[in-house]
C-alpha positions as CSV (number, residue, x, y, z in Angstrom):
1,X,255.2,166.5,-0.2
2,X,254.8,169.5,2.0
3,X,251.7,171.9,0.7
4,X,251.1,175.2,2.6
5,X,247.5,176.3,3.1
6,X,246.0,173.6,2.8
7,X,243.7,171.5,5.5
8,X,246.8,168.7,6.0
9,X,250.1,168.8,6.7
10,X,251.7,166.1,4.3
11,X,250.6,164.4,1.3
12,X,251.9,160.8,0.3
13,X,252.3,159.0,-3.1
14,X,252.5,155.7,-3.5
15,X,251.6,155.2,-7.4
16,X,248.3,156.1,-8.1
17,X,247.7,155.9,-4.3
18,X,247.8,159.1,-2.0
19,X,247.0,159.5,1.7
20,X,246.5,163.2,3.2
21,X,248.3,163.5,6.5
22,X,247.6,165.9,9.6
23,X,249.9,165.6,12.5
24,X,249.5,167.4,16.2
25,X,251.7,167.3,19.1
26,X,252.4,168.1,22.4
27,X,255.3,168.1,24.8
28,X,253.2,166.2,27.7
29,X,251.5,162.8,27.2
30,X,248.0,162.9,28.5
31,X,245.7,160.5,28.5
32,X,243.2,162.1,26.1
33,X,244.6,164.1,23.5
34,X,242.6,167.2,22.8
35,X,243.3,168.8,18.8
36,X,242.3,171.7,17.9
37,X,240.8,172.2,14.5
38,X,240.9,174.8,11.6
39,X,237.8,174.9,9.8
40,X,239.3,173.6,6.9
41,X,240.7,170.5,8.8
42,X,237.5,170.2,10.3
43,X,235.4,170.4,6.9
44,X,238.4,168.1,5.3
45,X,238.2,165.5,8.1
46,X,234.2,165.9,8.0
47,X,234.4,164.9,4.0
48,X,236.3,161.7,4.3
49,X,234.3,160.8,7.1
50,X,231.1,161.0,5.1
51,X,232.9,159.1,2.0
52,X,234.4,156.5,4.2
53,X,237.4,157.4,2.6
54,X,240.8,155.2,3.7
55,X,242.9,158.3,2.1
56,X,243.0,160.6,5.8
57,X,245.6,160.1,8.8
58,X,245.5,161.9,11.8
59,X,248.7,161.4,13.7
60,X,249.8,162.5,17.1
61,X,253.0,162.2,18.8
62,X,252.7,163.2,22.5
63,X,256.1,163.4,25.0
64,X,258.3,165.6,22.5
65,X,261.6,167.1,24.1
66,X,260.4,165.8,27.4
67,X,260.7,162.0,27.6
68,X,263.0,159.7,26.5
69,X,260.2,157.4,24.5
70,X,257.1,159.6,22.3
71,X,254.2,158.1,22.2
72,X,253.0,158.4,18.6
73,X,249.1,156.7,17.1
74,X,247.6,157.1,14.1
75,X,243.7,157.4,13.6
76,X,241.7,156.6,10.6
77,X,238.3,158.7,9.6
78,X,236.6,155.8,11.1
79,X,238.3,156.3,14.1
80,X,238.2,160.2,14.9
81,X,235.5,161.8,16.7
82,X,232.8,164.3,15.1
83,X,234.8,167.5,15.5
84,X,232.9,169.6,18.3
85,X,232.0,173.1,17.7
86,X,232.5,175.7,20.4
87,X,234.7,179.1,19.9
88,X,236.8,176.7,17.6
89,X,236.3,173.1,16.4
90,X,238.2,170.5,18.9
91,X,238.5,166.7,18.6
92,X,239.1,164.5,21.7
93,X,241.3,161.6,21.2
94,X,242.2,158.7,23.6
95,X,246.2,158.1,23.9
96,X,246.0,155.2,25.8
97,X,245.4,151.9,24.9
């Protein structure tokens, strides 16, 4: 399910169960992957975070349109950085493993 205007891209049902979904992506692979943030994403991530909640995903898929092979990892709350505040919120993510 696709909702607009809200701080996630996709939201998945499974039963009762539901994961909320953000995805970035870029066309180069880098070796850190830096995301920048709405403050709603940021406050959403910052929530789950707090409840230690296993309902969040952040994907990125790095490489798209210019490589044969995307790279694409997925990051729990647990495993995503405190959003950094400067003009806009940012989070810094390692693509390599």
């Amino acid at each position: 399910m696709i909702r607009k205007g809200k701080p996630y891209d996709l939201l998945a049902i499974k039963g009762t169960n539901r994961r909320y979904i953000e995805v970035k992506g870029s066309m180069n692979k880098p070796s850190n992957f830096r995301a920048l943030l709405s403050l709603n994403e940021k406050k959403l991530i910052e929530q789950y975070q707090q409840n230690k909640s296993k309902h969040y995903r952040f994907h990125i898929v790095l490489g798209i349109g210019r490589f044969k092979e995307q790279i694409h990892k997925i990051f729990t709350t647990n495993k995503i950085p405190k959003p950094i505040p400067t003009n806009h919120y940012y989070i810094t993510l390692p693509t390599k493993n």
